[in-house]
C-alpha positions in Angstrom: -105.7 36.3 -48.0 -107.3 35.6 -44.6 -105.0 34.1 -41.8 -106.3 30.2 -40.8 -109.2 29.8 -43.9 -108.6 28.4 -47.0 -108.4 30.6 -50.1 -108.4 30.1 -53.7 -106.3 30.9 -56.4 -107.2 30.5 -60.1 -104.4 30.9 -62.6 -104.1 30.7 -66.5 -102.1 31.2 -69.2 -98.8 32.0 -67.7 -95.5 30.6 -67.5 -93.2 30.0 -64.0 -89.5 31.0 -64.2 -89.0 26.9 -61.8 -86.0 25.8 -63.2 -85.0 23.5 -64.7 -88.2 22.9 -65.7 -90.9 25.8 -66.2 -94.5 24.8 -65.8 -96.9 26.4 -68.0 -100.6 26.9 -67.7 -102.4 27.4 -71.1 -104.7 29.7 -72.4 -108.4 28.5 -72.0 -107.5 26.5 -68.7 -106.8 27.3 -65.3 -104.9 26.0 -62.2 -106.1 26.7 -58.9 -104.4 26.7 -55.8 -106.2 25.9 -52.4 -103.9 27.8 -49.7 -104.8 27.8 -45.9 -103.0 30.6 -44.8 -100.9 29.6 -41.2 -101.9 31.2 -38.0 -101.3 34.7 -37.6 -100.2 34.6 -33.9 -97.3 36.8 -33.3 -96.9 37.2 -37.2 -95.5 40.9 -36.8 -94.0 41.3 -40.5 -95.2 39.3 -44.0 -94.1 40.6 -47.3 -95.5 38.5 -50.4 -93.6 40.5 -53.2 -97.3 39.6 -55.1 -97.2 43.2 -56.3 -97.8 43.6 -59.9 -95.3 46.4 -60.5 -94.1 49.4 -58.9 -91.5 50.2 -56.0 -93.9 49.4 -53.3 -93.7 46.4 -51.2 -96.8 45.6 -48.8 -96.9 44.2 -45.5 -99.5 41.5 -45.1 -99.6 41.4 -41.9 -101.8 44.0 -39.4 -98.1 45.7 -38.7 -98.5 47.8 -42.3 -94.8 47.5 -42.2 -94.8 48.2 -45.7 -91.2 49.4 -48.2 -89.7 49.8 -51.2 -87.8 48.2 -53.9 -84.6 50.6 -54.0 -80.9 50.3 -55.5 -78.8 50.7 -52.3 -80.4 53.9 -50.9 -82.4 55.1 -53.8 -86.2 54.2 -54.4 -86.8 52.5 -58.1 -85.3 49.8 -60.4 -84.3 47.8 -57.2 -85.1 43.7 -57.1 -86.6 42.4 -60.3 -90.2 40.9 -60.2 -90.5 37.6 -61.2 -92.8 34.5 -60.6 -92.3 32.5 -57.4 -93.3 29.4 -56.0 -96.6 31.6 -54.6 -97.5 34.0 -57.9 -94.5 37.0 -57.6 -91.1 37.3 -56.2 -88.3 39.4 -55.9 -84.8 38.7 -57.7 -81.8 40.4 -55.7 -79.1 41.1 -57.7 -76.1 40.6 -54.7 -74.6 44.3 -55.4 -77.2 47.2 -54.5 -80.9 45.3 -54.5 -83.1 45.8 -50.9 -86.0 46.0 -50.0 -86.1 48.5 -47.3 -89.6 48.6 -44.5 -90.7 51.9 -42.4 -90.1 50.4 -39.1 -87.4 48.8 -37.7 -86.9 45.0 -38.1 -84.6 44.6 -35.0 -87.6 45.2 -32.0 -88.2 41.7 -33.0 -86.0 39.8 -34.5 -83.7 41.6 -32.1 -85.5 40.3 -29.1 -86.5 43.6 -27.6 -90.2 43.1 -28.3 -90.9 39.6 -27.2 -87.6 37.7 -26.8 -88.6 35.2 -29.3 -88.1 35.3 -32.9 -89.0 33.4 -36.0 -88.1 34.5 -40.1 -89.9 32.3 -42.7 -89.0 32.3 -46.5 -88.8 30.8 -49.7 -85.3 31.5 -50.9 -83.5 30.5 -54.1 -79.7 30.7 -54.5 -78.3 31.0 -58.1 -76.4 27.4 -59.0 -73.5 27.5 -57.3 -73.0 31.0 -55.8 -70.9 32.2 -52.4 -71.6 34.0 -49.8 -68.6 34.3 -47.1 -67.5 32.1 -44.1 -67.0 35.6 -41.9 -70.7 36.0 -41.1 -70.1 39.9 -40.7 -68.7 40.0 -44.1 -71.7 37.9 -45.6 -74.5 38.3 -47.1 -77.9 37.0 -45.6 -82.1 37.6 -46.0 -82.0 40.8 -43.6 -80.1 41.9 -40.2 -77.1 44.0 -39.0 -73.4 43.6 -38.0 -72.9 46.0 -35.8 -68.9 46.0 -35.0 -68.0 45.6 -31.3 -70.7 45.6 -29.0 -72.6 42.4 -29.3 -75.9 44.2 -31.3 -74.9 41.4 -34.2 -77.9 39.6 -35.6 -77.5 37.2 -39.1 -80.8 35.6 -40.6 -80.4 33.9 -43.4 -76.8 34.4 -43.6 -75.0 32.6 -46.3 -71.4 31.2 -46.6 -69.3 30.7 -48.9 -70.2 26.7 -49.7 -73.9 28.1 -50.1 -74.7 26.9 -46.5 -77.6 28.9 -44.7 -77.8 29.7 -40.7 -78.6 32.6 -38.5 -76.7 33.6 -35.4 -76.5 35.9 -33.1 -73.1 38.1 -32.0 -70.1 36.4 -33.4 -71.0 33.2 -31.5 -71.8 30.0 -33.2 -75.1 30.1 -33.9 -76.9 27.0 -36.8 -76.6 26.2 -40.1 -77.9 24.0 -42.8 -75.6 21.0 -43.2 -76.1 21.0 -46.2 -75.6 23.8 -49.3 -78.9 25.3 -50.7 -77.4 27.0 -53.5 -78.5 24.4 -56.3 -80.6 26.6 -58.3 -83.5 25.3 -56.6 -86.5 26.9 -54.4 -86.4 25.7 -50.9 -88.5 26.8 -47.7 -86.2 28.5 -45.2 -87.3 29.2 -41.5 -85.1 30.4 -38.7 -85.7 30.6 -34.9 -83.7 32.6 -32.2 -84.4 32.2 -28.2 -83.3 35.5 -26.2 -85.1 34.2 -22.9 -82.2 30.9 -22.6 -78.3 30.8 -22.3 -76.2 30.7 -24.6 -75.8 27.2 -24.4 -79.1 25.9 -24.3 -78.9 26.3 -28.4 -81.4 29.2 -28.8 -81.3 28.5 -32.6 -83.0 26.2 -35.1 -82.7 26.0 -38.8 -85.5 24.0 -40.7 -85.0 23.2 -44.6 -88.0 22.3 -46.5 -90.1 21.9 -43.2 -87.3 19.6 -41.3 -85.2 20.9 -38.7 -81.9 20.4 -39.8 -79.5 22.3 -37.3 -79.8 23.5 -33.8 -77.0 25.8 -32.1 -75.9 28.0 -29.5 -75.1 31.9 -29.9 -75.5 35.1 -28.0 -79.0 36.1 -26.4 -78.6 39.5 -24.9 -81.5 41.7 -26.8 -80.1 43.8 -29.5 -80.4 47.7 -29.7 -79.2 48.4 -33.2 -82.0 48.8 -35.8 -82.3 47.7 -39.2 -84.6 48.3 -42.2 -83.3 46.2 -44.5 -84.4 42.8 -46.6 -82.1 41.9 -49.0 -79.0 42.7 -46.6 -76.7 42.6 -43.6 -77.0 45.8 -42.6 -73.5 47.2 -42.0 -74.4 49.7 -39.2 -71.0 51.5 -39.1 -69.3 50.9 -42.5 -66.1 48.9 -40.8 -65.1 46.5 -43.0 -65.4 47.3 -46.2 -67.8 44.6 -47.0 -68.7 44.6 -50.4 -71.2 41.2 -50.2 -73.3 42.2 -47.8 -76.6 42.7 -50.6 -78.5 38.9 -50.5 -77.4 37.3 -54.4 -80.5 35.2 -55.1 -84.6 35.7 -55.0 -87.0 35.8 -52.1 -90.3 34.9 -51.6 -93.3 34.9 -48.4 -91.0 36.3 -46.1 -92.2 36.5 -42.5 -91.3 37.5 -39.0 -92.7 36.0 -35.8 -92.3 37.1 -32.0 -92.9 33.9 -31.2 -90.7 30.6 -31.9 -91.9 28.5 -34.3 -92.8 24.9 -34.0 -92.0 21.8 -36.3 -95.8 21.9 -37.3 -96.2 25.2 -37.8 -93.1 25.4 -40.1 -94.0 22.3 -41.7 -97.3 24.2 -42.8 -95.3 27.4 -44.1 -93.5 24.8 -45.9 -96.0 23.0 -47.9 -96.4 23.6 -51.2 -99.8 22.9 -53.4 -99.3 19.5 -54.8 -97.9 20.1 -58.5 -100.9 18.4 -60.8 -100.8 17.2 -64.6 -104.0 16.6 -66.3 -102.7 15.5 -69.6 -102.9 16.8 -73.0 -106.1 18.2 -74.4 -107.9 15.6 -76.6 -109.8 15.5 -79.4 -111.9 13.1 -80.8 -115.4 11.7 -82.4 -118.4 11.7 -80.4 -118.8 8.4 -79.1 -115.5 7.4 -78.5 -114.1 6.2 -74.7 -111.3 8.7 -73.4 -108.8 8.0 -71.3 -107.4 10.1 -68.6 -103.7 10.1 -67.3 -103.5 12.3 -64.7 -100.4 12.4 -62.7 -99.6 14.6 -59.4 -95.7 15.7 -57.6 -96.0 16.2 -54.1 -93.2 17.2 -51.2 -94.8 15.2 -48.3 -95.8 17.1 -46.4 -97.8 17.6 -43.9 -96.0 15.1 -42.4 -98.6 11.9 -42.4 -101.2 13.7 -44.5 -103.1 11.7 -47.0 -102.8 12.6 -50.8 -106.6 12.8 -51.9 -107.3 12.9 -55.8 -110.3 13.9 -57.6 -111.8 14.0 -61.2 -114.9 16.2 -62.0 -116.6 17.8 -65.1 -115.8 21.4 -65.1 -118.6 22.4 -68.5 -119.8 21.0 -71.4 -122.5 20.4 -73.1 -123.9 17.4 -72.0 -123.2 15.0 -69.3 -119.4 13.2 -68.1 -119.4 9.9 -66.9 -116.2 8.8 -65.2 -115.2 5.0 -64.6 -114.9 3.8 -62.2 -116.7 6.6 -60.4 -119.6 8.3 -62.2 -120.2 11.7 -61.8 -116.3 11.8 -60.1 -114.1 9.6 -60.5 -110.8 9.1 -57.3 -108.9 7.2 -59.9 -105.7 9.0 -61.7 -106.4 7.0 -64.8 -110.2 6.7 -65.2 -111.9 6.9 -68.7 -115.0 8.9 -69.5 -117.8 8.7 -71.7 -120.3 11.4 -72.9 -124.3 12.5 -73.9 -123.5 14.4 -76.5 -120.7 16.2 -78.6 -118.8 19.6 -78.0 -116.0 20.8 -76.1 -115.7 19.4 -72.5 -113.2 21.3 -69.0 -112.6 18.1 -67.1 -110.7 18.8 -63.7 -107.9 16.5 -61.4 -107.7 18.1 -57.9 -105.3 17.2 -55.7 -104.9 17.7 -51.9 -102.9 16.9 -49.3 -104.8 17.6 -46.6 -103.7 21.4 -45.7 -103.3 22.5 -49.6 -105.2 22.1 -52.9 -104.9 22.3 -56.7 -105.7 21.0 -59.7 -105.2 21.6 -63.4 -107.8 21.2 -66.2 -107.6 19.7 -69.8 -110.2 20.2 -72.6 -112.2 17.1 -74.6 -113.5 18.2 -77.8 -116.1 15.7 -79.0 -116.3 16.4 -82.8 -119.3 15.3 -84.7 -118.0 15.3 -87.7 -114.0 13.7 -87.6 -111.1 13.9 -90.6 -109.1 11.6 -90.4 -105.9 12.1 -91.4 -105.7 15.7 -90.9 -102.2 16.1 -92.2 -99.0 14.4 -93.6 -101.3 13.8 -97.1 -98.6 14.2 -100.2 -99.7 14.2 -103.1 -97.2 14.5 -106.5 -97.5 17.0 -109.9 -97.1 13.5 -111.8 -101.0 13.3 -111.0 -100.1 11.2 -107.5 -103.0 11.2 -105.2 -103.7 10.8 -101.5 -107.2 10.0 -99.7 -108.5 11.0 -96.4 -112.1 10.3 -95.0 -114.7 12.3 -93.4 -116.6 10.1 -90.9 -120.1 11.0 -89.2 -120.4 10.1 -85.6 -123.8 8.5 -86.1 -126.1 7.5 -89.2 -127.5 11.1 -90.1 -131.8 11.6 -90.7 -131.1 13.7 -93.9 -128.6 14.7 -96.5 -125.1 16.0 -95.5 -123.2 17.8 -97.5 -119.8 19.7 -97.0 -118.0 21.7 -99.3 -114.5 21.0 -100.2 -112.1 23.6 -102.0 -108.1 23.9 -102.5 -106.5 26.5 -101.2 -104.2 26.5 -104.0 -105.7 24.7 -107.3 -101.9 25.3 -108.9 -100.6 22.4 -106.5 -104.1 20.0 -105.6 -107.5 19.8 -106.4 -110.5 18.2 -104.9 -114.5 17.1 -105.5 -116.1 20.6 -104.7 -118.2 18.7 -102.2 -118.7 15.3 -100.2 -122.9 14.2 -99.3 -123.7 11.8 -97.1 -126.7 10.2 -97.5 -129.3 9.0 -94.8 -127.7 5.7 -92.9 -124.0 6.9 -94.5 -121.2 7.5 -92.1 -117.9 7.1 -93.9 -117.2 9.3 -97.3 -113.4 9.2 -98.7 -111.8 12.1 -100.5 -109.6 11.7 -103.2 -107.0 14.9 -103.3 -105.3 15.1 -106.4 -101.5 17.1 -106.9 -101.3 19.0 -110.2 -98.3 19.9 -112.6 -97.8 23.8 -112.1 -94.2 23.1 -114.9 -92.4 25.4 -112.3 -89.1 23.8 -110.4 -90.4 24.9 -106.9 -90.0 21.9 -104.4 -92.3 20.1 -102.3 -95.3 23.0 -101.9 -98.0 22.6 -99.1 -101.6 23.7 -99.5 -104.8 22.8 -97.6 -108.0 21.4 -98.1 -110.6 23.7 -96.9 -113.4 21.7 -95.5 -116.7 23.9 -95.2 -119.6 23.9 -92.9 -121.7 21.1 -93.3 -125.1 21.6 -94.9 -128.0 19.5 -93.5 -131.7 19.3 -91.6 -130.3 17.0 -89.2 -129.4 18.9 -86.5 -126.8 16.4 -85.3 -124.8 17.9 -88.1 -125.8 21.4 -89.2 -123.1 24.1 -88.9 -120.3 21.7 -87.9 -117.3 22.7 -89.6 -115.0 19.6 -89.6 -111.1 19.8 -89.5 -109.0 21.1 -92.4 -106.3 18.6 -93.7 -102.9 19.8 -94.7 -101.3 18.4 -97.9 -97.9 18.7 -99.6 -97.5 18.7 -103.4 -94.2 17.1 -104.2 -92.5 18.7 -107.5 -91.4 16.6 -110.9 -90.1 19.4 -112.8 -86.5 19.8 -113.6 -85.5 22.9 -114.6 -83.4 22.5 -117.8 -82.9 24.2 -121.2 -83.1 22.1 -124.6 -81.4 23.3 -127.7 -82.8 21.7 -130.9 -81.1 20.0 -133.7 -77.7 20.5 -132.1 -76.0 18.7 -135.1 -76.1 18.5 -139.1 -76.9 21.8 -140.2 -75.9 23.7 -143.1 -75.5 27.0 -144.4 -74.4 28.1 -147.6 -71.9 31.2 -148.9 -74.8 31.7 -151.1 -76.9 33.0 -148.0 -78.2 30.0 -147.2 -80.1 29.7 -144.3 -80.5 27.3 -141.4 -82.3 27.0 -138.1 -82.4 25.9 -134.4 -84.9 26.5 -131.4 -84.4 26.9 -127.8 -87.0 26.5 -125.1 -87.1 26.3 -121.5 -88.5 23.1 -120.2 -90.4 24.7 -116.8 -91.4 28.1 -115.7 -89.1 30.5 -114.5 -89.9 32.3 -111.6 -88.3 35.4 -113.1 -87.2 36.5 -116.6 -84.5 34.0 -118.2 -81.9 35.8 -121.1 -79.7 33.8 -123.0 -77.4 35.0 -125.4 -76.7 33.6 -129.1 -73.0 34.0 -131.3 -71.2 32.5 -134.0 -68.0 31.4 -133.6 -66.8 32.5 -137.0 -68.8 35.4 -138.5 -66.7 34.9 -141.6 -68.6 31.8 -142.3 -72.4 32.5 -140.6 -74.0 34.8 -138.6 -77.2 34.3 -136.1 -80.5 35.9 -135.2 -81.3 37.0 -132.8 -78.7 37.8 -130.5 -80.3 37.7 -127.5 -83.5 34.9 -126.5 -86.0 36.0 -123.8 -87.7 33.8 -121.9 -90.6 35.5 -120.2 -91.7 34.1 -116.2 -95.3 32.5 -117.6 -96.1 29.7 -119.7 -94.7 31.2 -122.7 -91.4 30.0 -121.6 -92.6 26.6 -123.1 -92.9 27.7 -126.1 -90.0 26.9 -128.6 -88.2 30.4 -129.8 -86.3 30.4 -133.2 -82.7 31.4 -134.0 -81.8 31.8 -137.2 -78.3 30.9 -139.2 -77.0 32.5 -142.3 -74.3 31.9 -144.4 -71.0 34.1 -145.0 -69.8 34.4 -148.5 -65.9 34.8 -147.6 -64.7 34.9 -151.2 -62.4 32.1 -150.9 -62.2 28.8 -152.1 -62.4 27.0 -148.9 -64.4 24.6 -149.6 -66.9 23.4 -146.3 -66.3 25.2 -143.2 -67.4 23.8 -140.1 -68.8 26.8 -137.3 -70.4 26.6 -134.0 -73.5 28.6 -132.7 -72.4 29.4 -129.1 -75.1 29.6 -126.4 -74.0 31.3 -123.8 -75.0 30.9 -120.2 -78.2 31.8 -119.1 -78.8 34.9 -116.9 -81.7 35.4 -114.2 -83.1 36.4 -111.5 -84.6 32.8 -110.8 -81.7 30.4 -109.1 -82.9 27.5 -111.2 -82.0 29.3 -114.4 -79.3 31.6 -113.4 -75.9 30.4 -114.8 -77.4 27.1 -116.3 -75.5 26.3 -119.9 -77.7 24.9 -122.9 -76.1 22.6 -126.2 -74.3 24.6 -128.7 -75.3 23.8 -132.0 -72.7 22.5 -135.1 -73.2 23.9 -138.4 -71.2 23.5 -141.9 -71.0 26.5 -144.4 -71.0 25.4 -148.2 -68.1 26.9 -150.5 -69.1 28.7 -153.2 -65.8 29.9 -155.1 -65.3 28.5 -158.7 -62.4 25.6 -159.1 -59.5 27.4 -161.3 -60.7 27.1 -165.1 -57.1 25.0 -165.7 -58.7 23.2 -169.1 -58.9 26.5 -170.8 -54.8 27.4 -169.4 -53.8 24.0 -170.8 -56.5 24.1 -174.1 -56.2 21.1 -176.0 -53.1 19.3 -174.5 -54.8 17.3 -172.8 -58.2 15.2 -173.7 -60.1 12.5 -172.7 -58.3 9.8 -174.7 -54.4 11.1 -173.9 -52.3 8.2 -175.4 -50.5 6.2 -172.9 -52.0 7.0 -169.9 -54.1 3.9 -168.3 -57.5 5.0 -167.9 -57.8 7.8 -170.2 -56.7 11.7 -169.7 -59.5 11.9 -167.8 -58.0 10.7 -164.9 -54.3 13.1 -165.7 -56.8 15.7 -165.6 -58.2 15.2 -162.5 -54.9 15.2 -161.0 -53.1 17.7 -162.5 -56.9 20.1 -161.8 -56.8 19.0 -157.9 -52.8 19.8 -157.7 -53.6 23.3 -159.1 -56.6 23.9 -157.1 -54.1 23.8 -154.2 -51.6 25.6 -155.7 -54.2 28.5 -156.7 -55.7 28.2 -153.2 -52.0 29.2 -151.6 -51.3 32.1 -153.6 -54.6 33.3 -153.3 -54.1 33.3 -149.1 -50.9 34.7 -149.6 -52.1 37.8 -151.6 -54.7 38.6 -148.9 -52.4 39.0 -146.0 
């Protein structure tokens, strides 16, 4: 970067560490920086920390008073790199991060060389964080406390409210009045007089380009050297400071023999204006955009004038801007254009000493979908639409292929033609029944190129559009008859089906058992339901009756289905209807009219109603009796 001319900076995709909030520069734009670099009269030291990696630390300046990163006195590791308010920066850790230069940093800011010195910086304390009221016992940006002979020098010395100041000796010296330690990066710049008294306040302290604090402290030149930035050099150990390492990051620090002025500082001080283009449009060809640029600034220079520009960056065809034309001053202008494609439209932004600007991107489509998502269509046959506009009557036949990504959820036409003077087509997307219990699934209609002579049109591949398939299937088991059948002790036989009413994502088992074997038995024992369509199909159990040898007349059973087992969550654990079932005695009644012979008949004398109904009695009272014993016999 050349001292006094303006150089340019172009950055993309990357992200700043600002907090609280980062600012990010895309991929496929840029933001460029416009810095004029300050005079370079009596600039003796200037480290950037712009290094890309490494332990070496440059000197910008024409001193080549270049360093190294280092963990107390050991080269490597050290400060971490990070992004600063001017590309990198250094992040000191407060216990063992310096940055330490070949020549000594006290022929300067000691007095020896001039009797004037000046550090710039761009400092950032952590939120909240201490340094120490006892400047010796404080840490600070660089400098040395050397103990009992006045060769004391603090710049950048912090204390324990987060205050900043530099001094000179143990006497008074300046400090911001206010704490800097809000998290925040601030411009720093420091100024000591060795040629005045004491009392005629050889020190300044500007924050953020304004002079803040002025105060008085030793000015005899100091003899004790130090190499250090990132720390209050501790020249004989006394004290057994342990804060003495700078907690916080660093950026642009530099050292002056000279003193400093309010404009000069002010220049250090100003930052690029921070610029907002907007968000990156797209749209049909034809259509008026509208810009909404937007721009931060911190005011300085003081009484510099904010200038803002817009400009066409590429594109295919022509940008018009109103109001403007070819440029537009306005934050808010729209823009029209010749022809489609992708458009860079730029928003600078200066304040008179510094520039920058950020870019957003215009895509003019020829072809526009519209919508290009939030389509749902349902497996009961639901349908959604979405259109496919041209941006101007074509001279021939269009046509664009249309296909489903997944013809299991939606379908569509296989293609869409636009005849000669047509603009608008709708598509009709269509959900389909896939009878498996998976939720809402989404798929995508792939638009194609688009087929045509009229160059307008040829090759444009219009916008996909995203669709979701909402599900109607319940996944469920149905057992059929559950009720009224019979088996017989003769082997009679009886049936049931089970089937699955969707499609299992994995194999579904479901096991089949009698709850009295004594009276029927099932087959099979086991159903398998496969994961494909078969699982819609109906499968067979079989009941057959037990012949238990006694006269039990109709026994009522249950066919037990038991709960199914898989893989598949849906299915896994989920019950089905047991089925009731009767099985039909087939043991003779006792032969009693043969026991009694001919004691009894059909016309017994006396008896109301014939011995027909004696017979029935005494027969039904024997029954049980004949029943009983025969119980008792088997146990």
């Amino acid at each position: 970067m050349t001292s006094g001319a303006s150089n340019t900076l172009s950055v993309s995709n990357v992200t700043d560490r600002v907090t609280p909030t980062p600012n990010t520069i895309p991929a496929g734009s840029q933001r460029v920086f416009t810095y004029i670099a300050p005079a370079s009269v009596g600039l003796t030291g200037y480290w950037r920390f712009d290094e890309p990696a490494g332990d070496a630390i440059l000197d910008s300046s024409a001193s080549a008073n270049n360093g190294n990163r280092r963990e107390a006195a050991t080269i490597g590791a050290g400060p971490l790199r990070i992004e600063g308010p001017f590309v990198g920066a250094l992040e000191f850790d407060g216990v063992n991060d310096n940055v330490a230069v070949a020549a000594d940093l006290n022929t300067v800011l000691g007095g020896a060389a001039t009797g004037f010195a000046s550090l710039s910086a761009w400092v950032r304390l952590p939120l909240g964080s201490q340094g120490h009221d006892v400047n010796y016992r404080a840490p600070g940006i660089t400098g040395v406390e050397s103990f009992g002979d006045g060769n004391d020098s603090f710049w950048g010395w912090v204390s324990e409210a987060g205050l900043m100041g530099v001094r000179s000796e143990d006497i008074g010296g300046a400090q911001t009045p206010n704490p800097v330690n809000d998290g925040l990066w601030h411009h720093v710049a420091f100024t000591h007089d060795y040629s005045v008294s004491p009392a005629a306040n050889p020190d300044q302290v500007f924050l953020d380009g304004v002079l803040v604090s002025s105060g008085t402290s030793g000015t005899s030149v100091k003899t004790v050297p130090f190499f250090e930035i990132g720390r209050i050099t501790d020249s004989q150990g006394v004290g057994g400071n342990n804060r003495v390492y700078f907690l916080g990051s660093l950026d642009e620090v530099r050292v002056y023999n000279t003193i400093l002025n309010a404009a000069q500082i002010q220049t250090l001080a100003n930052q690029p204006p921070v610029v907002t283009a907007g968000a990156d449009q797209s749209v049909a060809f034809g259509t008026t955009v509208s810009l909404s640029g937007s721009y931060t600034d911190d005011a300085l220079p003081v009484g510099g004038v904010v200038t803002t520009t817009w400009s066409q960056v590429s594109g295919p065809g022509l940008a018009t801007f109103n109001p403007g034309g070819a440029t537009s001053t306005s934050l808010t202008p729209t823009v029209t254009f010749t022809t489609g494609g992708t458009y860079v439209l730029r928003l600078t932004v200066s304040d008179g000493e510094q520039t920058s600007s950020d870019d957003l991107i215009v895509v003019l489509s020829q072809i526009v979908v519209s919508p290009v998502s939030g389509l749902v269509t349902t497996e009961g046959g639901g349908t959604a639409n979405f259109t496919i506009t041209l941006s101007q009557p074509p001279t021939a036949l269009v046509t664009i292929n249309l296909s489903s990504s997944n013809t299991s959820e939606g379908t569509v036409p296989a293609s869409v033609t636009f005849a000669t003077g047509v603009v608008v087509r709708t598509v009709t997307v269509t959900g389909v029944n896939d009878l498996v219990a998976d939720g809402p699934i989404p798929y995508t209609v792939v638009t194609a190129a688009a087929v045509t002579a009229d160059g307008n049109f040829s090759g444009v591949n219009p916008s996909d559009v995203t669709v979701t398939n909402n599900d109607n299937d319940t996944p469920s088991i149905t057992v059929t008859p559950v009720l009224g059948l019979t088996t017989t002790e003769a082997g009679g036989q009886a049936t049931f089906t089970v089937v699955l009413n969707t499609i299992p994502t994995a194999p579904v088992m479901i096991g089949i058992s009698s709850s009295n074997t004594g009276e029927g038995s099932v087959a099979p024992a086991l159903l398998t339901f496969p994961a494909t369509a078969a699982a819609l199909t109906p499968q067979t159990v079989t009941i057959t009756g037990v012949d238990d040898f006694i006269q039990d007349f109709s026994i009522s059973y249950i066919v037990i289905t038991a709960a199914a087992t898989s893989v598949d969550p849906n299915y896994n654990g989920r019950s089905a209807m047991d089925v009731s079932v009767t099985n039909l005695d087939d043991e003779p009644t006792p032969e009693l009219e043969k026991q009694w012979g001919n004691c009894l008949s059909s016309t017994a004398a006396g008896v109301p109603g014939g011995g027909s109904a004696l017979l029935a009695a005494i027969l039904l009272a024997a029954s049980l009796a004949w029943r009983r014993d025969r119980r008792r016999m088997m146990r």
